[in-house]
N, C-alpha and C positions, 0 to 999 in steps of 0.2 A: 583745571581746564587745559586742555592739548598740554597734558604731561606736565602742566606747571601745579604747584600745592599754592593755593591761596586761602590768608585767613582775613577775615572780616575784624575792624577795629573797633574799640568802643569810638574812639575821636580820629582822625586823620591826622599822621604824623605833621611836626612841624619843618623836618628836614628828612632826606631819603635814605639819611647815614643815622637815624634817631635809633637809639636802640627799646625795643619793647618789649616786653615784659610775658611771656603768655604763660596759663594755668589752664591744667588739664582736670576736669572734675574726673578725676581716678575709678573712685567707686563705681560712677554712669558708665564711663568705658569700659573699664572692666565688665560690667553687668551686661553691658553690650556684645562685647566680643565674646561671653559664655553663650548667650543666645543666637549668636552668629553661628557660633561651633556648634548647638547641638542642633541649630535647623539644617545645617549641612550633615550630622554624622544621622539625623535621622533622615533627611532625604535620600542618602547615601545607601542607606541599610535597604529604604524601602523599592531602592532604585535596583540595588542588586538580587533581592529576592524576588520582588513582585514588578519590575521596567517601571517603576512609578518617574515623571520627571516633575520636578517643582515647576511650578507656571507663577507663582507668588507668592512672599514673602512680608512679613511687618515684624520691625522689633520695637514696642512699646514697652513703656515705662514699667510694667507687673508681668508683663507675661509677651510671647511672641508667637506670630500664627505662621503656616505653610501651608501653603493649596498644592497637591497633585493631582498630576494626571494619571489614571488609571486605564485600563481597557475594561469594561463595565463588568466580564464575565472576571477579572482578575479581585474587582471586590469584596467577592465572596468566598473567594478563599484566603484572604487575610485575617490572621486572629486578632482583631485591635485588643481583645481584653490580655493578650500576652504582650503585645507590643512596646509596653512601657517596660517590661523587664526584660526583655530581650533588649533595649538601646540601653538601661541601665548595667548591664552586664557587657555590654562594650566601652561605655563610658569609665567604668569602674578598673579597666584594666590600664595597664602603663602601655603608652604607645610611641613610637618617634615621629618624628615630623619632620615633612620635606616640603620644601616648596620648589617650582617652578613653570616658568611661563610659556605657553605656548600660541601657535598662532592658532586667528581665525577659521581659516581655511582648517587648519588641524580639529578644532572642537566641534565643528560642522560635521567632521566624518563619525564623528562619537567614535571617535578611537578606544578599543575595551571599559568604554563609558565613564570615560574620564571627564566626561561633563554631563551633570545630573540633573540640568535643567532645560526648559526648552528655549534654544537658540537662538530661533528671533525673536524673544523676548530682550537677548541680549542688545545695547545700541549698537547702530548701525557703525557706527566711526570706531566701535572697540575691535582693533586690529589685534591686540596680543591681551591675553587673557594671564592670569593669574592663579595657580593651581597649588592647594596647600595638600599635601595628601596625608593623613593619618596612620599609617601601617597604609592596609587594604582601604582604606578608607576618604576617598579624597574628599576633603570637606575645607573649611578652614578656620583658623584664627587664635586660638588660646594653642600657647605652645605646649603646655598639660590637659589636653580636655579630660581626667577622670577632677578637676575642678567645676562642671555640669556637672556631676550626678544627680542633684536636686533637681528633681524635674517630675511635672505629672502632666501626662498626656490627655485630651480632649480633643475627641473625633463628632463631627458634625458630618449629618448626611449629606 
């Protein structure tokens, strides 16, 4: 909340100097931050080839979903029956990783489309933004994404 990290207790401390104890369920995060990565390296892909911008996101416990936007004539020339091996073929290769944060006003201009999604979906009060890029690829979150390669795609009209 306004740039501070707050974590939720099981009990309220008894002093403000208490020291506590916290446990990261590893596996969940982890399994979180692969689906973070590959909803970014495929929104990423389909944003460079076909101007797709994610409007929507979910990462549940089995599986994660991505809504884009398309231009209607751009749908039909997408191969979705290739599309799962074409991200797996990016996923699969070794990449570096960068991060860096940039302002509002800058991801408004979709600077060489450094941001893959649509903007005012972003909040209103997020002044700097957070940009992890993969090679070519800005997405973000696992610092190996060829760790996604298990993945199978499902496209819904």
């Amino acid at each position: 909340m306004d740039g501070e990290i707050i974590h939720e207790l099981e009990r309220p401390l008894q002093d403000i100097n208490q020291k506590a104890d916290m446990q990261i369920d590893w596996t969940w995060r982890y399994q979180n931050m692969q689906y973070h990565t590959l909803l970014h390296v495929i929104s990423g892909y389909l944003y460079e080839h076909y101007n797709a911008l994610a409007t929507s996101s979910q990462i549940e416990k089995e599986h994660a979903r991505l809504e884009l936007s398309f231009s209607p004539e751009i749908m039909e020339e997408i191969p979705f029956d290739q599309l799962e091996q074409s991200i797996k073929k990016i996923l699969a290769q070794p990449h570096n990783v960068y991060t860096k944060t940039i302002s509002r006003a800058e991801a408004e201009l979709k600077k060489a489309g450094v941001i893959k999604t649509v903007i005012h979906l972003l909040p209103a009060s997020l002044n700097e933004i957070r940009i992890v890029q993969i090679n070519d690829i800005v997405s973000k979150h696992v610092a190996e994404p060829t760790s996604t390669t298990r993945m199978k795609l499902k496209t819904f009209p």
